[in-house]
N, C-alpha and C positions, 0 to 999 in steps of 0.2 A: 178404609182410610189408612188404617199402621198397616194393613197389609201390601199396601198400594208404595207406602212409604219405605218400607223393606225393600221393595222390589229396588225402586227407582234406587235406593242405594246401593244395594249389590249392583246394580248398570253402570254405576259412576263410578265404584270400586274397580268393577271390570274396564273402565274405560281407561284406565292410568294404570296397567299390571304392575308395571316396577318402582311406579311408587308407593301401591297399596301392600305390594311384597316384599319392601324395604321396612315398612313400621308393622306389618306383622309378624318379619324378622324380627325385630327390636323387642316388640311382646314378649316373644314366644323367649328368647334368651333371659330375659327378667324372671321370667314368672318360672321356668326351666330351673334357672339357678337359686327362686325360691323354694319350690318343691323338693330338689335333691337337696337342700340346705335343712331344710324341717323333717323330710320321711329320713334322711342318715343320721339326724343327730336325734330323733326321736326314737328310733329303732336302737341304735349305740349304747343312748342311756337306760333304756329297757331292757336290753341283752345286759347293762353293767347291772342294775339294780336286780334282776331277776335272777342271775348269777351269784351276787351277793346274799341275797335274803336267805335271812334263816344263819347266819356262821354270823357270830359276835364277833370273833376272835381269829386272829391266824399268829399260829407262836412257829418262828424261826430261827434262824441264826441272826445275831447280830448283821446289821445293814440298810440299805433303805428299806424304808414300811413300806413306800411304794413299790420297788419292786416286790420287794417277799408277800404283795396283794396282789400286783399282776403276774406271780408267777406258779403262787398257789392256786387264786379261783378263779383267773382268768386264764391262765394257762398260756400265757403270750410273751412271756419273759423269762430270763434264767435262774432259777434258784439263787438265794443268798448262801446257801453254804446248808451242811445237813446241821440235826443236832441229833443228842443222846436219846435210844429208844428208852432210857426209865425217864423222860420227861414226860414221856404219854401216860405211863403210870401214875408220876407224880401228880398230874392234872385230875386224871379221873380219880384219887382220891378225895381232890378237894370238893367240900362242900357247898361249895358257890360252882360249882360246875355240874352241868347238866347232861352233856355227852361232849364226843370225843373222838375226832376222825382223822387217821393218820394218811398222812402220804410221802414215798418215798418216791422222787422224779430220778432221771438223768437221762433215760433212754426213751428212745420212739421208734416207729415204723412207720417208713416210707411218709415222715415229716409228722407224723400222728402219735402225740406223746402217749407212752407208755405211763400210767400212773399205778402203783404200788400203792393198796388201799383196803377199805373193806366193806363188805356189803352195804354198807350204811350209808356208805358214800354215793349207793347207786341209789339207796330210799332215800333220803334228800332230797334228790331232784327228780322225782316223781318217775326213774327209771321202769321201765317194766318189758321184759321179752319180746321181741318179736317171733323170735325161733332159739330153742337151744336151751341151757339152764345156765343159772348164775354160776362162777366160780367157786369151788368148796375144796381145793387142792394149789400147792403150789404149782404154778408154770402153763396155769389156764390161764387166759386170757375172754373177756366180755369185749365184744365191739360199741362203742356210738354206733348207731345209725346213718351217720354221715361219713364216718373213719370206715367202715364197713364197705357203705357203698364205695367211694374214692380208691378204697386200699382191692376192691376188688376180692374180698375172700370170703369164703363160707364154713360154715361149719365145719369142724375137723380137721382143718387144715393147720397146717405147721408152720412156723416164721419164725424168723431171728430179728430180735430187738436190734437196733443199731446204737452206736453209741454220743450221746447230744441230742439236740433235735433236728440237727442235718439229716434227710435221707442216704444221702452221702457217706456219714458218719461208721466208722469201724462196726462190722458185724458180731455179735455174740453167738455164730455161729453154732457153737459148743453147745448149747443151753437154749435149745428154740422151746417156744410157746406152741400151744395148742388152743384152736379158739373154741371155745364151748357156749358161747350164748353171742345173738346179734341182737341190741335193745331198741327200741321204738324212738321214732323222733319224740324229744322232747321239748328242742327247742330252746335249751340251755346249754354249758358249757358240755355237758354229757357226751351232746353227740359226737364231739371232736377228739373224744379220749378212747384209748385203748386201756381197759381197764383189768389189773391183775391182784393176787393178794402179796403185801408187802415183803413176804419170805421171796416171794418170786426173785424180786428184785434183787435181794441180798443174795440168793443160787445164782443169779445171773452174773452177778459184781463176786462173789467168791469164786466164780469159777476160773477167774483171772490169777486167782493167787493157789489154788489145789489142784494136786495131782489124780483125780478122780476118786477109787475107792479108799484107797490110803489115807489120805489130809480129809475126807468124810469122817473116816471110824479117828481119825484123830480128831478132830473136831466133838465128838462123842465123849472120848474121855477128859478132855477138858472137862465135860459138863454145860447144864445147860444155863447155870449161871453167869459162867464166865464168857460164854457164847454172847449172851444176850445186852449184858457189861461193856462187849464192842463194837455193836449194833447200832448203825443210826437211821434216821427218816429226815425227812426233808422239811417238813413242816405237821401241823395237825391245825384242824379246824374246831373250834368251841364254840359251843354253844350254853349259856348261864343257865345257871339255876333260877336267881332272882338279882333283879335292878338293882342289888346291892355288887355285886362281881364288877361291875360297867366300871365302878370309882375306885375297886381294891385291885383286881385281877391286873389291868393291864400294869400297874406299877410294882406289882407284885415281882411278877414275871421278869419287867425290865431290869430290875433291880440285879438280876443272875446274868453273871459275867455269859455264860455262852447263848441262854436268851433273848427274843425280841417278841414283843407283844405287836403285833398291828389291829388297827382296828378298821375293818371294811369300811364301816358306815365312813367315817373322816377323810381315808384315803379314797374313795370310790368319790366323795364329793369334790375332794381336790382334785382327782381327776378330770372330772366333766367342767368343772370350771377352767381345766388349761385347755381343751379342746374346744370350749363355750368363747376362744378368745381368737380361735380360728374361724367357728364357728361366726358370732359378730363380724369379723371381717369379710366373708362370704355374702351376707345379708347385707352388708354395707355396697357393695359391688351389685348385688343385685337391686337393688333400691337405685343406685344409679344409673342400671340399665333402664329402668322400670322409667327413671323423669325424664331418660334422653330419649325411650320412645313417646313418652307424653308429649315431649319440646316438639319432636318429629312430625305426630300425627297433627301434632296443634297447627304446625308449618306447613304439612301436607293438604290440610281442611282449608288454611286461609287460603290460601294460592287457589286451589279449587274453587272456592268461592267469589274472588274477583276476578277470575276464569269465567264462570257461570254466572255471571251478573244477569245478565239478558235472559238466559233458558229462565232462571229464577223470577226474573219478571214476568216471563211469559206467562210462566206458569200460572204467577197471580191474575194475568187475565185472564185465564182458563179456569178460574173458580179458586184456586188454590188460596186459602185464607196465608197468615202470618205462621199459624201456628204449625200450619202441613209445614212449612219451609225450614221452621226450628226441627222438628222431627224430624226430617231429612235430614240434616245435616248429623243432628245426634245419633240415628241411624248409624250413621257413615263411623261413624267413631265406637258407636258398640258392637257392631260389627268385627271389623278389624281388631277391637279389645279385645271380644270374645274369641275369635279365632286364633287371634294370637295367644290365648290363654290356656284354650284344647292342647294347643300344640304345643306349647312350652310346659304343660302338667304333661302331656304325655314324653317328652324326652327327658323331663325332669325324672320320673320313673324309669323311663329305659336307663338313663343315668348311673341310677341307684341300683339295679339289676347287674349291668354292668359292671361295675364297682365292688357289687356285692360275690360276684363270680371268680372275679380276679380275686378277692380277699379269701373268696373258700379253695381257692388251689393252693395259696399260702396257708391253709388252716388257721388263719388269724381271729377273722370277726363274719358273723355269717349278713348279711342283706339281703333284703329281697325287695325288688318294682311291684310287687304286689301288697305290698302292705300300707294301707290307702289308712291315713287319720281323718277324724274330721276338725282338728287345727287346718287343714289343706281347704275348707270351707272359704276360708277369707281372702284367700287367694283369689276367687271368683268375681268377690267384691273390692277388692284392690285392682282387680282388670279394668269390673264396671265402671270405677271411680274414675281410672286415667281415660277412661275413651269417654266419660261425659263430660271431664272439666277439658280433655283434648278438644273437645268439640263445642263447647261451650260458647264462647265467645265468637269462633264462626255462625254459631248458630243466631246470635242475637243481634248479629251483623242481617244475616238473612233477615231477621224477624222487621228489621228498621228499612227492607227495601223501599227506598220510592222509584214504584214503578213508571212512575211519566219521568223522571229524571235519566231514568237510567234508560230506556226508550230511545227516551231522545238524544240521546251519546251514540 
């Protein structure tokens, strides 16, 4: 009997192509534009939290928190400005501080920022070798895994930083890198960095103002105090000692004229809340695809069914109770729900795939179509839901056939 009832509705499906492939157009765009709406922004906010965790703190130059967040641990923005390298010092003295990670930006390769750092930066985020060893010299350089592959180079090889984060940007010819370690997907901010240690940076940026061996051995007799005294980084990343730093530290810090405290947790939430207002607007759009194919298929089903009055009778003289006829017709509606729902989670992924490929040639944010939630569950049940109340009311029309009436018309 349900299998007989399938049947006869795929026959009736097929019997109207382009109207059955106008409202499973309409599905498939609803539930498309739900799936890319939930696998982006749940992937986004996963890449933002996963990136953040573990760093209390990011101290900068005076400026916005937000950017001096997105430009420290997300790496998608431009520094606020450097500060003094005895600030790193003066942290790691304090006793409400726990470690201490410096990084000194300005430069990248071939659009893949260059960070000025220290090993610690790479144990953080669960870095580990794929081939080659860590840096333990100035003017080596560690690849991501994704900068690696993209940037095309292997071990031992040579390059010059450029300067900004344009590929474009002016060559440091003078002063190129050598790469000595390629690290494993990790799946955080890692991969998209070209990682060196922070003197690099400052050979890099000195070699703009020194005559080679001469302005070196002058730089020597200064000493190393006074060297160090003009030295800046761009940012450092904290982490507390104890729950008591959270309420002292950041106002500590803000407190000093060339100082900024941010704090990830607040600004990482700010964040996702101005993108959650785009977000909402998308699901709002898609909600409205979602009832205009409901209006459709409901419009589709009635027509259909004072179309088939008479087969529908017929049928009940062929044995066919009330009930086979409501199942028809509901049939007819989960059908089309569900097809339409295949097909809008699968472009809803290709979507995201898309989207996500585009954004890793800009080195911005990584995506992938392949990363399936099970939030995406309900989406199934929001198809089943429109193709049964789609159908519904057609169907209870069938169910009230009188067949001598309708006979005899």
């Amino acid at each position: 009997m349900r299998l007989n009832a399938f049947a006869l509705a795929l026959k009736s499906l097929r019997h109207k192509p382009l109207s059955s492939a106008l409202n499973l157009l309409l599905m498939a765009v609803g539930i498309a534009m739900m799936t890319f709406v939930l696998s982006a922004s749940r992937q986004l906010e996963d890449h933002a939290l996963r990136d953040a965790q573990g760093i209390d703190l990011v101290v900068g130059a005076k400026g916005s928190p937000l950017q001096l967040i997105l430009s420290s641990l997300y790496h998608i923005d431009i520094p606020t400005g450097n500060i003094p390298l005895a600030a790193q010092a003066q942290l790691a003295r304090n006793r409400l501080v726990k470690k201490v990670i410096p990084l000194a930006l300005g430069d990248s390769y071939r659009g893949f920022r260059i960070v000025g750092t220290s090993t610690d930066y790479i144990a953080h985020y669960g870095g580990t070798l794929a081939e080659g060893k860590l840096f333990d010299a100035p003017m080596q350089a560690v690849f991501g895994a994704h900068a690696a592959k993209a940037a095309g180079i292997g071990l031992n090889a040579h390059f010059s930083g450029s300067h900004g984060l344009a590929a474009s940007g002016d060559a440091h010819a003078e002063r190129p890198f050598v790469a000595v370690g390629i690290l494993k997907p990790t799946g955080t901010v890692l991969d998209r960095l070209v990682l060196t240690p922070v003197e690099s940076v400052w050979h890099v940026h000195e070699a703009g103002h020194d005559n080679g061996a001469k302005d070196e051995a002058e730089h020597k007799d200064h000493g190393d105090d006074d060297e160090h005294a003009k030295r800046e980084i761009t940012a450092l990343l904290v982490q507390y000692a104890s729950p008591l730093a959270a309420a002292m530290l950041p106002r500590a810090i803000n407190s000093q004229s060339e100082l900024q405290a941010a704090q990830p947790a607040f600004e990482s939430a700010k964040l996702i809340r101005m993108l959650g207002v785009g977000v909402d607007v998308l699901r709002g759009i898609a909600a409205i695809m979602l009832i205009a194919a409901a209006l459709s298929m409901f419009a589709a089903l009635y027509n259909a069914l004072e179309e088939r009055k008479t087969d529908l009778a017929i049928l009940r003289t062929l044995g066919a109770g009330p009930a086979k006829l409501v199942l028809l017709l509901l049939s007819e509606g989960l059908l089309l729900a569900l097809a339409g729902a295949a097909l809008g989670w699968l472009v809803g992924h290709a979507a995201v795939e898309a989207v996500g490929r585009l954004l890793s040639q800009e080195q911005n944010l990584a995506l992938s179509g392949l990363a399936v939630y099970a939030d995406e569950a309900w989406l199934l049940l929001v198809a089943v839901a429109v193709g049964v109340l789609a159908a519904l009311l057609p169907a209870l029309r069938a169910y009230r056939t009188d067949i001598a009436a309708t006979l005899a018309r």
